[in-house]
FITI-190973 format. One record per residue (C-alpha): residue number from 1; residue in one letter; x negated, y negated, z. Coordinates in Angstrom, 3 decimals. Layout:
BEGIN
REC   resi   resn       east      north         up
REC    NUM      A          X          Y          Z
...
END
This chain:
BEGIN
REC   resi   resn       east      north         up
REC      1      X    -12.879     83.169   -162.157
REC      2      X    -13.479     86.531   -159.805
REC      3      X    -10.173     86.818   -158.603
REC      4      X     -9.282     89.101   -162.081
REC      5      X     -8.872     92.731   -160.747
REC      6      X     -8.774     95.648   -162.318
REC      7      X     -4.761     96.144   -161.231
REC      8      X     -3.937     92.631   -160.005
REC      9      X     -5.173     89.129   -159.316
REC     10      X     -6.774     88.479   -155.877
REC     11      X     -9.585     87.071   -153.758
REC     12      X    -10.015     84.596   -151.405
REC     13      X     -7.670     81.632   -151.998
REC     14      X     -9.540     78.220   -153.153
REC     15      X    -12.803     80.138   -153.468
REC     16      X    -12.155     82.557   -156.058
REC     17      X     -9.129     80.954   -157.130
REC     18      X     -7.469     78.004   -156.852
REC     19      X     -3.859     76.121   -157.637
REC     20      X     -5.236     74.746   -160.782
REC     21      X     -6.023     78.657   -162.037
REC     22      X     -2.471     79.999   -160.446
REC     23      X     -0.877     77.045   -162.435
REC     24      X     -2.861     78.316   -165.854
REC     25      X     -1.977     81.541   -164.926
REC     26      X      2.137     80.855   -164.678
REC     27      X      1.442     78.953   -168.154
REC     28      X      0.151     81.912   -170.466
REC     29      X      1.966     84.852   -168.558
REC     30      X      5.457     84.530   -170.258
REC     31      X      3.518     84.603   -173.827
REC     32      X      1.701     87.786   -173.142
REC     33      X      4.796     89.377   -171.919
REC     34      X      7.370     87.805   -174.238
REC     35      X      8.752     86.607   -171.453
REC     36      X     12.127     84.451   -171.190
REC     37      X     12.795     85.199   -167.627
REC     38      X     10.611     86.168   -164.932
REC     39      X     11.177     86.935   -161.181
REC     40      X      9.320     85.772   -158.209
REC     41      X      8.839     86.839   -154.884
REC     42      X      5.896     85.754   -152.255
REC     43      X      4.700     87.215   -148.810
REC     44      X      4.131     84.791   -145.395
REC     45      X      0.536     83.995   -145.968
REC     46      X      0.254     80.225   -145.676
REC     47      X     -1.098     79.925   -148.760
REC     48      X      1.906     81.288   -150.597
REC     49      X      3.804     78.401   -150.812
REC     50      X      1.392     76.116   -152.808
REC     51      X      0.311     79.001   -154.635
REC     52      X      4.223     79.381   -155.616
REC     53      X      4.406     76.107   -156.584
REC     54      X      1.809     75.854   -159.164
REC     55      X      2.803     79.133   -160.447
REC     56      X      6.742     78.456   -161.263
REC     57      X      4.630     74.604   -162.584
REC     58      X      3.114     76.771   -164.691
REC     59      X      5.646     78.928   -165.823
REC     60      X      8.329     75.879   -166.240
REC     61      X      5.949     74.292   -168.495
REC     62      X      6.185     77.174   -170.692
REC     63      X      9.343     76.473   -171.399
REC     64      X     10.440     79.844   -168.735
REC     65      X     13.079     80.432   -166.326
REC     66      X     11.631     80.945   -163.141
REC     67      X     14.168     83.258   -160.858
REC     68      X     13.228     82.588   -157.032
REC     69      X     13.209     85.358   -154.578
REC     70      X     11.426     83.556   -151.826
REC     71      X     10.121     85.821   -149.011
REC     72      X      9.882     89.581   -150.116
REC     73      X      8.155     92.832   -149.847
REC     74      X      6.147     94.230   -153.242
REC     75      X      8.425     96.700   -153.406
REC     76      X     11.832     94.391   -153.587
REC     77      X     10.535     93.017   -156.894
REC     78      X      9.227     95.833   -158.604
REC     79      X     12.648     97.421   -157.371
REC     80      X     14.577     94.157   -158.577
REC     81      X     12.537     93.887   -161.512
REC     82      X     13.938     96.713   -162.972
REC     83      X     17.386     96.775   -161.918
REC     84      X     17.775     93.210   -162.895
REC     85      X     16.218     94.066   -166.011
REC     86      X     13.640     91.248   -165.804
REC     87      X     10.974     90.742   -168.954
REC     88      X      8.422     90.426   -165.933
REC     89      X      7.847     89.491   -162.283
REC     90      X      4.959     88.557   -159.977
REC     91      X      4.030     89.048   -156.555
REC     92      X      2.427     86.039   -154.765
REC     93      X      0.349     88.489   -152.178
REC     94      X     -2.988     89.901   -151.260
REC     95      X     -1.588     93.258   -149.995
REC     96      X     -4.180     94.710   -146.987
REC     97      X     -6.679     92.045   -147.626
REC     98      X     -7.254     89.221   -144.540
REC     99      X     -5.566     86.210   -143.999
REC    100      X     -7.463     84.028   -146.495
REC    101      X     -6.946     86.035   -149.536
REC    102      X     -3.884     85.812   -151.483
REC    103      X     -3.377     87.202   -155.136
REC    104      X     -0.774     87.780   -157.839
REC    105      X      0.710     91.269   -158.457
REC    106      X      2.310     91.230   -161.964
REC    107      X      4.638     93.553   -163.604
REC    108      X      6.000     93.956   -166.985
REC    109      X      9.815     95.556   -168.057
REC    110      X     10.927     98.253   -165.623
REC    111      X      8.352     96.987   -163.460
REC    112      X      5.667     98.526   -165.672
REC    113      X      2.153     97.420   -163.844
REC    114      X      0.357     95.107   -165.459
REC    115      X     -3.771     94.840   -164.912
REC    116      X     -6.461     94.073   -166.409
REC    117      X     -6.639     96.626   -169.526
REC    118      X     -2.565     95.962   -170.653
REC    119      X     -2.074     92.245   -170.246
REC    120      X     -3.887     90.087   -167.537
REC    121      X     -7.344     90.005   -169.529
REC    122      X     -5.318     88.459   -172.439
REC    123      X     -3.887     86.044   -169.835
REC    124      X     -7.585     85.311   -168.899
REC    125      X     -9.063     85.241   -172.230
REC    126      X     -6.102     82.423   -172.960
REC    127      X     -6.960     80.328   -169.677
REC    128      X    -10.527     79.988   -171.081
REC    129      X     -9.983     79.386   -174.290
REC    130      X     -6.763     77.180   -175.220
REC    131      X     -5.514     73.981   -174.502
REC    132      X     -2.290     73.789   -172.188
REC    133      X      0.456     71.921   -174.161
REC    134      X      3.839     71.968   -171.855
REC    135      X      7.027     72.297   -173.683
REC    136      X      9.340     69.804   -174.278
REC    137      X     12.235     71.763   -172.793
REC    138      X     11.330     72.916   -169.241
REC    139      X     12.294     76.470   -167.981
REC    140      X     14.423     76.425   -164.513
REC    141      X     14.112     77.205   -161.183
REC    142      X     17.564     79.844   -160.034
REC    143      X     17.429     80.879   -156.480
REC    144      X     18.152     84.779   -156.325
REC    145      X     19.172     87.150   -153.242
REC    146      X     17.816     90.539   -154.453
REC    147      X     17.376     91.330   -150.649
REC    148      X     20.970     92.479   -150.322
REC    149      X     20.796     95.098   -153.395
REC    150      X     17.658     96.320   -152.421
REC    151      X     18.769     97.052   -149.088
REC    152      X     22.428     98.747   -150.386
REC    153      X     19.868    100.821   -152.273
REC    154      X     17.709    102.244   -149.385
REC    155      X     20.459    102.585   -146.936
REC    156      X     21.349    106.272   -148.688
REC    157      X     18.005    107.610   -146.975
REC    158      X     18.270    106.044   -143.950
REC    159      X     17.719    109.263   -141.789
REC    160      X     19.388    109.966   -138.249
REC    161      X     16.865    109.444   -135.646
REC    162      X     19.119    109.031   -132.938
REC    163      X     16.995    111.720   -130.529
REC    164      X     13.278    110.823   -132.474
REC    165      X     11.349    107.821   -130.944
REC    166      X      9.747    105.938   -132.909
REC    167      X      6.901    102.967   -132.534
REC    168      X      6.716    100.884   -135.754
REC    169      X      3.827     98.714   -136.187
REC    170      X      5.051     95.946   -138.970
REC    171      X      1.055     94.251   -138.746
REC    172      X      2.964     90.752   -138.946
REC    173      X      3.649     91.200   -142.464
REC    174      X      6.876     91.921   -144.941
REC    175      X      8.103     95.059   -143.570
REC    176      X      9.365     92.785   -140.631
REC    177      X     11.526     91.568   -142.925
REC    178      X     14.302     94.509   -143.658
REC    179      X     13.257     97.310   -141.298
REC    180      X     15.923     96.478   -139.008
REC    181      X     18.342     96.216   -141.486
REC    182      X     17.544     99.557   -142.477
REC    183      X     16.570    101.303   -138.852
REC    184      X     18.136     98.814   -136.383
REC    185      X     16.698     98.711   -133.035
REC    186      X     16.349    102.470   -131.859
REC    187      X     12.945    102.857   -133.004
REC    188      X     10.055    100.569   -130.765
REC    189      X      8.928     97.572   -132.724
REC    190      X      5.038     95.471   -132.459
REC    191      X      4.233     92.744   -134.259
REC    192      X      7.695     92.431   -135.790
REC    193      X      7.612     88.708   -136.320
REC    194      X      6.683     87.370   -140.152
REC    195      X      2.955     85.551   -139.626
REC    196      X      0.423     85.501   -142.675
REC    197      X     -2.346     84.601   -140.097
REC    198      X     -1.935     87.985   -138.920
REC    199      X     -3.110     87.380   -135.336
REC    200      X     -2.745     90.414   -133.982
REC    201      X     -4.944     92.968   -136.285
REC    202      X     -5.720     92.866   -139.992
REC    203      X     -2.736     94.389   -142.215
REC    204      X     -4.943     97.464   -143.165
REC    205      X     -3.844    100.307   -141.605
REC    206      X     -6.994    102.508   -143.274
REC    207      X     -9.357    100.272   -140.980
REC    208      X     -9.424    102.770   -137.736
REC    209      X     -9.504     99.291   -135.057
REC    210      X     -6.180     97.964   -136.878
REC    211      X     -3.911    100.832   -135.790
REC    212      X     -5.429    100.880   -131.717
REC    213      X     -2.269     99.161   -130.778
REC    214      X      0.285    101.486   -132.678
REC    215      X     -1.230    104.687   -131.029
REC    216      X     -1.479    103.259   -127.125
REC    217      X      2.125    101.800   -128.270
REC    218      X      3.141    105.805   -129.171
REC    219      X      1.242    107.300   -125.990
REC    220      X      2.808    104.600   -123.669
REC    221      X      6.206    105.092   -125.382
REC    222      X      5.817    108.831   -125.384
REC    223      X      6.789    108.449   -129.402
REC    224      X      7.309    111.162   -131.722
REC    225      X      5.606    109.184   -134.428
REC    226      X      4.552    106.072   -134.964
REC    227      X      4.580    103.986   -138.473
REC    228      X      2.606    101.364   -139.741
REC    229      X      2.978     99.294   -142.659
REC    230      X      0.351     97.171   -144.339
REC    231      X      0.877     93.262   -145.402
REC    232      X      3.286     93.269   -148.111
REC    233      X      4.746     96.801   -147.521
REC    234      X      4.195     98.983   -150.739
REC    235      X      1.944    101.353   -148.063
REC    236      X      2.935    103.188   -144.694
REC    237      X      1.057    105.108   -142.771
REC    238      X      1.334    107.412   -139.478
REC    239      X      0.115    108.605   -136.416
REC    240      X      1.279    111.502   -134.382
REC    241      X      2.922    112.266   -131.093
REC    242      X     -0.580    112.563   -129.701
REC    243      X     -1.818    109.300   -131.381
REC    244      X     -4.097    110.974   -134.107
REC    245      X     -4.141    109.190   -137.148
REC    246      X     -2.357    111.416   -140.619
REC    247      X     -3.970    110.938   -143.887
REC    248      X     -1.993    109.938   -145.702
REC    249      X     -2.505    112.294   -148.820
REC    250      X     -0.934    115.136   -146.556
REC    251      X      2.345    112.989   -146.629
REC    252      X      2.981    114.542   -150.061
REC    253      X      3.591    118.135   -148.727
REC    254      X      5.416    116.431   -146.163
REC    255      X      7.587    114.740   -148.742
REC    256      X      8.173    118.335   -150.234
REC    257      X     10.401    119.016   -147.811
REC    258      X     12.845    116.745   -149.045
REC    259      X     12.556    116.829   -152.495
REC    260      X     11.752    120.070   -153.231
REC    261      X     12.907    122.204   -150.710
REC    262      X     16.187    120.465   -149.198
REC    263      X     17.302    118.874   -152.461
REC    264      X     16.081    121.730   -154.534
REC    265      X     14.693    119.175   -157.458
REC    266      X     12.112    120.992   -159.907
REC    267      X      9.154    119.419   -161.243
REC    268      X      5.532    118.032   -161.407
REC    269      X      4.382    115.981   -158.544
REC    270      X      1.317    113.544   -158.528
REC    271      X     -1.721    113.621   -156.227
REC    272      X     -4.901    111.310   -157.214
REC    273      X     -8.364    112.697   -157.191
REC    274      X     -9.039    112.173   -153.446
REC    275      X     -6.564    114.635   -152.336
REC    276      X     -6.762    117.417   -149.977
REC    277      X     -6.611    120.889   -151.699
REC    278      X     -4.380    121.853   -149.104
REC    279      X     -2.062    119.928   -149.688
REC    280      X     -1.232    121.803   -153.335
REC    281      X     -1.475    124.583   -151.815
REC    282      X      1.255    123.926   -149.309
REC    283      X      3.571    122.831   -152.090
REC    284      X      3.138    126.187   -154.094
REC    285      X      5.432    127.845   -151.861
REC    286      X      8.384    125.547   -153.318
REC    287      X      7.557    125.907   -157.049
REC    288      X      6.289    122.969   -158.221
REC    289      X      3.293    121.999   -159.911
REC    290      X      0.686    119.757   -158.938
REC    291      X     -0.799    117.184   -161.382
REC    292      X     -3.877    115.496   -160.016
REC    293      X     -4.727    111.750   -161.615
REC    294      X     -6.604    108.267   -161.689
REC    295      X     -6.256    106.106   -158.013
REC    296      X     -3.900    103.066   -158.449
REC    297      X     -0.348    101.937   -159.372
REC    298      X     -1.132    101.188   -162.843
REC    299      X     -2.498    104.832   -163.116
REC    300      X      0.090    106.521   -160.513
REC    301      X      2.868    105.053   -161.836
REC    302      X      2.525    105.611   -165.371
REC    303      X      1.345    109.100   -164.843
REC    304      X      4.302    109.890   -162.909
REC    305      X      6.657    108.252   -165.593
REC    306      X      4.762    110.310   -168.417
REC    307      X      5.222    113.440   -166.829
REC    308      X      8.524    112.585   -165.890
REC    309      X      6.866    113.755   -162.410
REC    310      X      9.997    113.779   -159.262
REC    311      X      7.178    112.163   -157.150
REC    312      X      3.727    111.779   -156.156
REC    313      X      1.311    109.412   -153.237
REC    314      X     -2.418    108.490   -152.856
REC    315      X     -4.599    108.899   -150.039
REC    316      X     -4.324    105.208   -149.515
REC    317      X     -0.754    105.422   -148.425
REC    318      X      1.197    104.553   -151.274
REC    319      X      4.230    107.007   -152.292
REC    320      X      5.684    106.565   -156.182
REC    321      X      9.107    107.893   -156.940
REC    322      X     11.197    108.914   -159.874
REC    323      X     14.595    107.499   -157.978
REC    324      X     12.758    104.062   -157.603
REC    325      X     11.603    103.215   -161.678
REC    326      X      8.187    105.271   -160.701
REC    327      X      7.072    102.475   -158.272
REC    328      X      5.611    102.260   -154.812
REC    329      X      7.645    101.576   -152.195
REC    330      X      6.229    102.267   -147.835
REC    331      X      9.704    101.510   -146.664
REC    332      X     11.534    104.705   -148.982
REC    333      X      8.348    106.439   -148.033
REC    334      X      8.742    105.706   -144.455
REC    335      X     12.284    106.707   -144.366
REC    336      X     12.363    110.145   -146.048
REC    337      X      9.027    111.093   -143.716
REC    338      X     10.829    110.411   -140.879
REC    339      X     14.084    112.056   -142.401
REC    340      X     11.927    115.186   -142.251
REC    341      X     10.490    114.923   -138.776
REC    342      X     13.528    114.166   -137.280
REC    343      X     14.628    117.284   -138.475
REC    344      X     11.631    119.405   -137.790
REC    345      X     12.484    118.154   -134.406
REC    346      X     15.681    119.881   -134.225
REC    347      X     13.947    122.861   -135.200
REC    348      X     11.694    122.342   -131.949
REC    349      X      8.683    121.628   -134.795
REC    350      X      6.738    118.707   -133.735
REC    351      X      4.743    115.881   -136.137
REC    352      X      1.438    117.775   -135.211
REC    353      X      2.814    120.998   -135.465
REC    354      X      4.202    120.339   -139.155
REC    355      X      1.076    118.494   -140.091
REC    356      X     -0.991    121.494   -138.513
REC    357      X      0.509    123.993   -141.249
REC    358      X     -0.403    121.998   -144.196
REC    359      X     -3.814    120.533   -143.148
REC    360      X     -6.277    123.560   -143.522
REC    361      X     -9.709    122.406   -143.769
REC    362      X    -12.596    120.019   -142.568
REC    363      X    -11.920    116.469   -144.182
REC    364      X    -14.815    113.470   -144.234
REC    365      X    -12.149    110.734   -144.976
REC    366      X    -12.920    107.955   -147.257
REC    367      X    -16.864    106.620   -146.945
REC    368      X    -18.305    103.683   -148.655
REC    369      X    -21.299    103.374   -149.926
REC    370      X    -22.586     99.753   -150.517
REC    371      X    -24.815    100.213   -153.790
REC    372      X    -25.134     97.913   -156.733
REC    373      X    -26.398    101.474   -159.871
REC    374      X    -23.457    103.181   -158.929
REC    375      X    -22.993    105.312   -162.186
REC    376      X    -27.157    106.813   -161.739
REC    377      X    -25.889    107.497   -157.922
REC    378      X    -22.822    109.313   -158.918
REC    379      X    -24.789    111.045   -161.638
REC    380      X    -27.705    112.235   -159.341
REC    381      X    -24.925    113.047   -156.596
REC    382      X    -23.130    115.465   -159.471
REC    383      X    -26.405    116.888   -161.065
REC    384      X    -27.969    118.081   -157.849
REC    385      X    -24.628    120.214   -156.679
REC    386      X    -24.313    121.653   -160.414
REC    387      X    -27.860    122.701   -160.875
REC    388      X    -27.710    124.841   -157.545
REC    389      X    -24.275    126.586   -158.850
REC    390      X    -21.656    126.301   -161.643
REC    391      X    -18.831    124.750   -160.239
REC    392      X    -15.001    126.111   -159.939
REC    393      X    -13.841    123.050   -161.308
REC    394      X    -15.051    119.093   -162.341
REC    395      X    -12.851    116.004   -163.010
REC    396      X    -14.092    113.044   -164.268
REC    397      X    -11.088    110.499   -165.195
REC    398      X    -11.898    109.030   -161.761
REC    399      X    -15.621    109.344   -161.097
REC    400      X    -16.502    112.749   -160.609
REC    401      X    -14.440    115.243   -158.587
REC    402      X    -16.624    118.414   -157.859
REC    403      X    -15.096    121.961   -156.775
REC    404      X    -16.907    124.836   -155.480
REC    405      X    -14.799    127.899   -153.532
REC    406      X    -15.385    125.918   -149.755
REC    407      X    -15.926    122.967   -150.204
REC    408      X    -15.189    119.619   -153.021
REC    409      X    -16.577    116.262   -153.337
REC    410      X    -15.229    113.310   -155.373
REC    411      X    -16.928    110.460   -155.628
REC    412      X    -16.315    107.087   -157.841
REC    413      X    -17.036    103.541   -158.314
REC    414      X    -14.826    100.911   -157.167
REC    415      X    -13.195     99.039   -159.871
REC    416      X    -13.839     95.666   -158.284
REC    417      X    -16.046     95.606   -155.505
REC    418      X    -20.343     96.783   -155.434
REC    419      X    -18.725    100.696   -153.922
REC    420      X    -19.360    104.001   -153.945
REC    421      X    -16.373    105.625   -152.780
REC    422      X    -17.010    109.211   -151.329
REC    423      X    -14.929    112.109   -150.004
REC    424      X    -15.553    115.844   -149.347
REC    425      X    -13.555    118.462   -148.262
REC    426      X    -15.183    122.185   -146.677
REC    427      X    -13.790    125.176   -144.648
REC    428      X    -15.908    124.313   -141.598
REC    429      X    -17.560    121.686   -139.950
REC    430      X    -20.652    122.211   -140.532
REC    431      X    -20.626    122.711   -144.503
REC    432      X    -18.596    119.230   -144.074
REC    433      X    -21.719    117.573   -142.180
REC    434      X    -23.812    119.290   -144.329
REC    435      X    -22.817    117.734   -147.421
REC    436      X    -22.447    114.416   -146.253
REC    437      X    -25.628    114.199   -144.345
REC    438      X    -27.474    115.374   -148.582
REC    439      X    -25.066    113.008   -150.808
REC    440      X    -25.998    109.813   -148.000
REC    441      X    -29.404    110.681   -148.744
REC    442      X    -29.343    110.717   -152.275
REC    443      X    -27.156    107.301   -152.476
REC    444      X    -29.539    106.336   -150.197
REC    445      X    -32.042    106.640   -152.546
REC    446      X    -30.286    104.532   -155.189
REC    447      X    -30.383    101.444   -151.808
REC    448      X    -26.793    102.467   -151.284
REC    449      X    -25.950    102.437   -147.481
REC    450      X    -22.928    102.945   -145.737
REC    451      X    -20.256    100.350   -145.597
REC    452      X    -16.790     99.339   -144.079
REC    453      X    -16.248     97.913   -147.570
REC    454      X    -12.195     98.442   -148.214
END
């Protein structure tokens, strides 16, 4: 079965999986997590429901308690999870991905992630290798309302935005379903209404064409910002009063300004491997240190927890916190960024304006490389750089992350896909162009070539 991921369960529904694996699935995940009770929630795909169904079968049959969320956002049940104190939950959702995928996000106590490495290849090795024998005592089915608490819980960052407009892009998906509880209707709202066919654009706001809408929305609008969440809402993402797309890594200095600075906390924040150096350097000034890591909830969020870290976010737009069991969430993300624009604003500081203080150098973005030997690419990629000069500085818990004084490459293999992953950061343009136009060549020479892959 290919849906088995590294950090979750997903692929295209009835190709790479089916109800007859979900159902096997629901059956041997309450014995790997001595489980006796275990929440779930789904998203609006149309394959969610029957994909529900033969989960709770499955779980049922094991003699579980199944505790019904129905429609949620990833973040409500790794939030509910642990305030519930649940022995597990799962997801029914396939995040970003397109309207025929779907997938299963599992967590464990205190909405620990659970992928491949702590629990879901046991769960596979089991599906392939013993006999299904249902209980004679079923677990039940108890409808739960966790959309109440987890909205009680959020409401205590809701900022004050009363003279900051705002265009929010919900991409169809779960955000739609508690933004307006939380924001009401003073900021502008597209594609606000719950549809897993997701007509309007894909719900991957990294894909450049999928946020087109949100930034003619913000110029039309004459926004301050405008925010877009992907499919099941654990990531958010902006654009600026001028429409120009923020990566998302420099949201962590933004987030300083909260944490560190206006609430004074001390401590370690997390950045992964892809992150701009300027963005530690912008955080210096409040006195914290900066503790780079692995891409990935299952990495993030147990880094953060080990280092009993205040915060931390990814390039790919998701933010972990302290405050929220050291999970993910794009809606507290989205409201303590906007908390501290709206009152940059005040200060006559606009979105570009803040983001032009931390953002200091030249910045590729995210390229992928589709290339089947990605570890002798990598390794030629590495060895040419280091036999021309010694570097500053090499990681390589994440692929290989390469630092010279101008300029820094990282580049590493996707856990699940054929990708090469590549970003590099320089102090001008041209050393930027220069070192993509060499490392293309040498994937290139390996038969990697550039890819949309995501």
């Amino acid at each position: 079965m290919k849906a088995f991921k590294a950090y979750d369960i997903r692929g295209i529904y009835n190709t790479d999986f089916n109800k007859e694996d979900v159902y096997k699935i629901g059956y041997f995940l309450p014995e790997v997590l001595m489980a006796s009770k275990i929440l779930v929630g789904r998203d609006v795909r149309e394959s969610s429901p029957e994909i529900f169904e033969y989960l709770i079968k499955g779980i049922t049959d094991a003699g579980v308690d199944v505790y019904d969320a129905g429609l949620t956002t990833t973040p409500m049940i790794y939030y509910s999870t642990a305030k519930f104190g649940f022995d597990a939950s799962v997801m029914i959702t396939a995040s970003h991905n397109p309207a025929e995928y779907n997938g299963l996000k599992v967590s464990g106590k205190n909405a620990k992630p659970i992928g491949l490495d702590n629990g879901l290849n046991k769960v596979k090795n089991l599906m392939e290798t013993v006999e299904i024998e249902p209980s004679p005592i079923k677990g039940k089915v108890h409808s739960i309302n966790i959309k109440d608490t987890y909205i009680d819980f959020l409401k205590q960052y809701v900022p004050k935005i009363t003279n900051f407009k705002i265009s929010i892009d919900c991409s169809n998906g779960m955000a739609a379903l508690i933004i307006k509880d939380l924001l009401g209707n003073i900021p502008k709202y597209i594609y606000d209404e719950l549809d897993g066919r997701f007509p309007n654009h894909e719900a991957n706001p990294l894909i450049a064409k999928n946020i087109v809408d949100l930034q003619r929305h913000v110029r039309d609008n004459k926004s301050d910002i405008g925010v877009i969440f992907d499919g099941d809402a654990d990531r958010v993402m902006f654009v600026d009063e001028k429409s120009e797309f923020i990566s998302p890594d420099l949201m962590i200095a933004v987030l300083a300004h909260y944490f560190l600075e206006e609430k004074g906390l001390k401590g370690k924040v997390i950045e992964d491997i892809r992150t701009s150096k300027a963005v530690g350097e912008y955080i210096e000034q409040f006195g914290s240190e900066m503790v780079m890591w692995r891409v990935g909830r299952a990495y993030a969020a147990t880094k953060l927890k080990e280092v009993n870290g205040i915060y931390g976010g990814e390039l790919a737009g998701h933010y972990y916190f302290r405050d929220f069991y050291y999970s993910d969430s794009g809606m507290m993300a989205c409201l303590l960024i906007l908390h501290v624009f709206a009152k940059m604003k005040d200060k006559g500081i606009s979105v570009s304006q803040l983001i032009s203080k931390i953002k200091k150098y030249q910045n590729s973005g995210e390229i992928n490389f589709k290339i089947e030997n990605k570890q002798k690419a990598m390794d030629a990629v590495v060895n040419y750089y280091k036999s021309l000069a010694e570097p500053d500085a090499f990681y390589d818990f994440d692929g290989y992350r390469i630092e010279y004084p101008d300029w820094w490459l990282n580049i590493r293999p996707s856990n699940t896909e054929p990708y090469l992953r590549f970003i590099a950061e320089a102090n001008s343009e041209s050393l930027l162009k220069e070192i993509v136009t060499k490392v293309t060549g040498i994937i290139a020479d390996f038969g990697g070539e550039i890819s949309d892959g995501h």
